[in-house]
C-alpha positions as a Python dict, from the first residue, in 0.01 Angstrom:
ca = {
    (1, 'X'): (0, 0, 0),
    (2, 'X'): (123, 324, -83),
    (3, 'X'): (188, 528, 216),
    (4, 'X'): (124, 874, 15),
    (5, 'X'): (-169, 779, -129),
    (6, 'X'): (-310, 1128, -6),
    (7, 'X'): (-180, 1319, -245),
    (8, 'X'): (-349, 1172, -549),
    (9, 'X'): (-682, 1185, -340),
    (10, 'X'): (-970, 1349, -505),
    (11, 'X'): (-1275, 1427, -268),
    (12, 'X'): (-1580, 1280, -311),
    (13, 'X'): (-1846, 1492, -511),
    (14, 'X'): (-2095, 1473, -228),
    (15, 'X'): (-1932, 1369, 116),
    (16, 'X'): (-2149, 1259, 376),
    (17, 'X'): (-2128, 1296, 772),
    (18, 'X'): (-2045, 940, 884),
    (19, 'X'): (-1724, 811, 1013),
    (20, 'X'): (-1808, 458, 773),
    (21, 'X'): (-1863, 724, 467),
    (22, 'X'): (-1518, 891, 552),
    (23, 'X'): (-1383, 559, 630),
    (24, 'X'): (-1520, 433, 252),
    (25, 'X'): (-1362, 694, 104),
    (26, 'X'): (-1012, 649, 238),
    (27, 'X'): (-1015, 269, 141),
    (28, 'X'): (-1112, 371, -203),
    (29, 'X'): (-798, 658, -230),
    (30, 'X'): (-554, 468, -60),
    (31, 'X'): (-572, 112, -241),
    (32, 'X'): (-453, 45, -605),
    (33, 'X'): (-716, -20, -841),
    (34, 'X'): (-572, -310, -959),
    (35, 'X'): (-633, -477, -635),
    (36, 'X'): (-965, -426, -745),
    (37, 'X'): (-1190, -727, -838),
    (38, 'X'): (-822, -975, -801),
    (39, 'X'): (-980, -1352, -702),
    (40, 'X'): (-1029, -1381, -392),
    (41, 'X'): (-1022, -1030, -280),
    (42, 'X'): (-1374, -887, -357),
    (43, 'X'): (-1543, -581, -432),
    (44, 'X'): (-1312, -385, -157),
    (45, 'X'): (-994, -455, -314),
    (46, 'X'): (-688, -655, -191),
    (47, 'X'): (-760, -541, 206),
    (48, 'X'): (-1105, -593, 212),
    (49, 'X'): (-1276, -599, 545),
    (50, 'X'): (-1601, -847, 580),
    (51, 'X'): (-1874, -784, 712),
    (52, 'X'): (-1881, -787, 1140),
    (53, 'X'): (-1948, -1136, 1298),
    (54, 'X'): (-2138, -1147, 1615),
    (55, 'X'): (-2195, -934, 1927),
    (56, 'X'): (-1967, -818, 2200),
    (57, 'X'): (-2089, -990, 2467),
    (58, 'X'): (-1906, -985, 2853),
    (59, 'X'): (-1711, -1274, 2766),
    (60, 'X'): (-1594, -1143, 2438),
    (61, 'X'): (-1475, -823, 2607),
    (62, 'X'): (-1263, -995, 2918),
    (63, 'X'): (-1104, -1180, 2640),
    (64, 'X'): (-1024, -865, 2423),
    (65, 'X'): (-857, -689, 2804),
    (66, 'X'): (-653, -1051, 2896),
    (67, 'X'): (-548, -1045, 2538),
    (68, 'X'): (-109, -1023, 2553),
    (69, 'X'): (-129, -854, 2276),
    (70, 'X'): (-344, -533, 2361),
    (71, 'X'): (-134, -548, 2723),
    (72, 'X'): (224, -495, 2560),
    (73, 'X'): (98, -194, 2411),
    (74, 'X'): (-118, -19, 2708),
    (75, 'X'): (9, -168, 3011),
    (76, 'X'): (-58, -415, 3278),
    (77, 'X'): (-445, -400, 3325),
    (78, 'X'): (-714, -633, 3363),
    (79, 'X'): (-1111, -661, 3273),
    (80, 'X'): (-1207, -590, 3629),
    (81, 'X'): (-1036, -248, 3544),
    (82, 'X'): (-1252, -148, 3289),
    (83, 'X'): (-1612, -18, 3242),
    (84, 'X'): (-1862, -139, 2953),
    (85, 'X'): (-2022, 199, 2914),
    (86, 'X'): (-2162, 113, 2511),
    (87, 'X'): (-2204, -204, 2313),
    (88, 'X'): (-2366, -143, 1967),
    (89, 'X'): (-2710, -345, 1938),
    (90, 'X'): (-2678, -370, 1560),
    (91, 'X'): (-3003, -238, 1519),
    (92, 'X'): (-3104, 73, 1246),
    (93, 'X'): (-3322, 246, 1480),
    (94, 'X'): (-3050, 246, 1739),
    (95, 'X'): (-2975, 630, 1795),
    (96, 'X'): (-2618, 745, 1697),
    (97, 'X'): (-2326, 948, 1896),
    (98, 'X'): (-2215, 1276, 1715),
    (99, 'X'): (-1929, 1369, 1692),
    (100, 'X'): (-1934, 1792, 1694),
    (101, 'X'): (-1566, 1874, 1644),
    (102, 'X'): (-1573, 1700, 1275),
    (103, 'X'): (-1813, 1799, 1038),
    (104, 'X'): (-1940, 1736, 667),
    (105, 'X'): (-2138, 2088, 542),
    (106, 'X'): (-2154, 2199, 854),
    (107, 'X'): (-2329, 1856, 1002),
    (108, 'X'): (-2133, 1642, 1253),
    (109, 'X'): (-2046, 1352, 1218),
    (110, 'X'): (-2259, 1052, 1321),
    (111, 'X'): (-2169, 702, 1411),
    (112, 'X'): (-2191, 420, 1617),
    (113, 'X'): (-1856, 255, 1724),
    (114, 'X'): (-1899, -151, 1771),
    (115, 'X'): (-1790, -126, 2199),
    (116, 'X'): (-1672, 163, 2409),
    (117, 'X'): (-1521, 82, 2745),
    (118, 'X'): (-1357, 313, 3044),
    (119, 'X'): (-1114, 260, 3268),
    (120, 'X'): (-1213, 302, 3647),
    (121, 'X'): (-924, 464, 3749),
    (122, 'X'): (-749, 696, 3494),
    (123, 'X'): (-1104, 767, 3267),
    (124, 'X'): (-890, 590, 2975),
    (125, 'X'): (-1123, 557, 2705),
    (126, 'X'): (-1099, 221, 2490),
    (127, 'X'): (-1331, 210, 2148),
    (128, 'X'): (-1304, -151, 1980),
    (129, 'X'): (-1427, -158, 1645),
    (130, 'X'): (-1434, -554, 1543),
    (131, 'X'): (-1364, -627, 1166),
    (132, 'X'): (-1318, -977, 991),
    (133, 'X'): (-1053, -1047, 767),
    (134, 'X'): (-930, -1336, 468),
    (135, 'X'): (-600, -1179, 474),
    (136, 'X'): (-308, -1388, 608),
    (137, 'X'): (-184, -1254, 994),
    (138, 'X'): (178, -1249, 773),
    (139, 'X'): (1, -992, 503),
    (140, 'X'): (-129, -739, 751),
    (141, 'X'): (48, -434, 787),
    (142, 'X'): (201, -392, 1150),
    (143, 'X'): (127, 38, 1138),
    (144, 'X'): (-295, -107, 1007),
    (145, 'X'): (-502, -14, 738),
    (146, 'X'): (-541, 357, 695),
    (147, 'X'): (-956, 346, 623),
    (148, 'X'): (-987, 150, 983),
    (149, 'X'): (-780, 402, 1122),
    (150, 'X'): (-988, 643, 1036),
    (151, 'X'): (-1312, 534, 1129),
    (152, 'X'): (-1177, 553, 1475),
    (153, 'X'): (-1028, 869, 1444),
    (154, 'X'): (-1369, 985, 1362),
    (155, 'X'): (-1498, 748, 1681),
    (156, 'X'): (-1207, 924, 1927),
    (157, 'X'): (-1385, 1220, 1897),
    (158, 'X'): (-1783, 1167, 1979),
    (159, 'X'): (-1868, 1439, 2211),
    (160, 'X'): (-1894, 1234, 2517),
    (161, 'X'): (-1523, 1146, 2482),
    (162, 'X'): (-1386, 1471, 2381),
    (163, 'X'): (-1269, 1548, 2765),
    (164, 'X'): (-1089, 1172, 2835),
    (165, 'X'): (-755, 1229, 2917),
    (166, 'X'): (-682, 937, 2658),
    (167, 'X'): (-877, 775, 2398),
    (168, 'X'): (-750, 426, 2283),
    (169, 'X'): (-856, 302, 1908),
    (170, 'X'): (-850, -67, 1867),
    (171, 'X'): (-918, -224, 1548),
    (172, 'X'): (-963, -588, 1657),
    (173, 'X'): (-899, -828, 1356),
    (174, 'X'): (-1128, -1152, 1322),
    (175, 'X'): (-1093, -1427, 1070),
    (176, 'X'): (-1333, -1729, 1047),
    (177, 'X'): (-1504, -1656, 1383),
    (178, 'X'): (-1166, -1651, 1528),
    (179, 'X'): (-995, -1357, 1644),
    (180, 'X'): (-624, -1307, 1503),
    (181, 'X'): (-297, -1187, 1687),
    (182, 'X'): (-262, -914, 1448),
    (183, 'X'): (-489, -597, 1563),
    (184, 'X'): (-427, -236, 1535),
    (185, 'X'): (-403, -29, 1830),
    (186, 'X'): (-357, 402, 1741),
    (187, 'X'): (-377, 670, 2033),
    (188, 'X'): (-564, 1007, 2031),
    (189, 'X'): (-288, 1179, 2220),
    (190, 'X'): (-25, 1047, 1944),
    (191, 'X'): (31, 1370, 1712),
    (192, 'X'): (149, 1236, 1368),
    (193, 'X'): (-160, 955, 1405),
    (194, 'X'): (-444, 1298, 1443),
    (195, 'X'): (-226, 1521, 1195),
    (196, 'X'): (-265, 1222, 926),
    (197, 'X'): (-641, 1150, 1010),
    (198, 'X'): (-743, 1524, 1018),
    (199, 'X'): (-579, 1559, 651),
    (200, 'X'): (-733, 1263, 467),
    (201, 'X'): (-1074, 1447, 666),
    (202, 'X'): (-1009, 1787, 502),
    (203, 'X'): (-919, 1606, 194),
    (204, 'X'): (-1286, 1458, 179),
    (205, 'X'): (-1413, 1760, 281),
    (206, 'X'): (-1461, 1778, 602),
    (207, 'X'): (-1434, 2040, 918),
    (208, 'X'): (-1252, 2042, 1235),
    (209, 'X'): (-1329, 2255, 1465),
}
């Protein structure tokens, strides 16, 4: 994948105010066409992401906090530490967070991220966003794909988040009901990771206030 894919990007003609729109949009700039349609690979090129498997039930989220992979890169913690505050029912009626610092025309944005959890202590906040997979763990890129990264950039910033004192973006990787031990993990506080994800935004014409 080309790293600089941003600077061939060419907005969309009409942009819409959803982190999955804005998410679309970047998968569509930032992989080659000729990934396009390859067998085996699907509609969404050579990284496609499948549809979501499943719910995030209690279980499911004690596994993603004991998980040694998620604990190298945030520290020693444990699923007694955390808070379920959202889980996303799936459902089209379901009412969605906004997101007021981004906006498309002037709308914010408006999404609903798969499970949102808070640390007791610190007020950490952790946003999962489960995706399936058929690449092989040894064809993922370690630094993630730049479309998941920023539908949670989008997520990081829903209003009642805006004030944590850190927002954790984990895009949890799942392949044949089984979940991999290659994820992506980004940080609100890191600067390069926002500076990147508020220029593909402007890019597809959105705000930020």
């Amino acid at each position: 994948m080309n790293r600089n894919w941003i600077s061939d990007a060419v907005g969309p003609d009409n942009p819409k105010a959803t982190p999955s729109a804005f998410a679309n949009w970047v998968f569509k700039s930032s992989v080659p066409t000729r990934y396009f349609g390859s067998p085996g690979v699907g509609s969404n090129g050579d990284y496609r992401l499948e549809k979501k498997q499943g719910t995030a039930d209690h279980r499911l989220i004690d596994l993603t906090i004991e998980m040694k992979w998620l604990r190298e890169r945030i520290g020693p913690t444990s699923s007694s530490d955390w808070i379920k505050e959202y889980v996303d029912p799936h459902d089209d009626a379901a009412p969605s967070f906004s997101a007021s610092k981004l906006r498309v025309a002037n709308i914010p944005l408006q999404g609903r991220p798969d499970v949102v959890l808070r640390h007791k202590f610190d007020g950490t906040v952790l946003i999962i966003e489960r995706k399936t997979t058929r690449r092989h763990p040894q064809d993922i890129p370690t630094e993630g794909w730049p479309n998941v990264e920023a539908q949670l950039w989008c997520y990081s910033w829903i209003d009642e988040y805006v004030d944590a004192t850190e927002v954790l973006m984990f895009g949890q990787l799942w392949q044949d009901r089984k979940m991999l031990n290659v994820h992506f993990l980004w940080k609100r506080s890191d600067q390069h990771h926002d500076a990147c994800c508020r220029t593909w935004f402007e890019r597809y014409g959105g705000t930020v206030e």
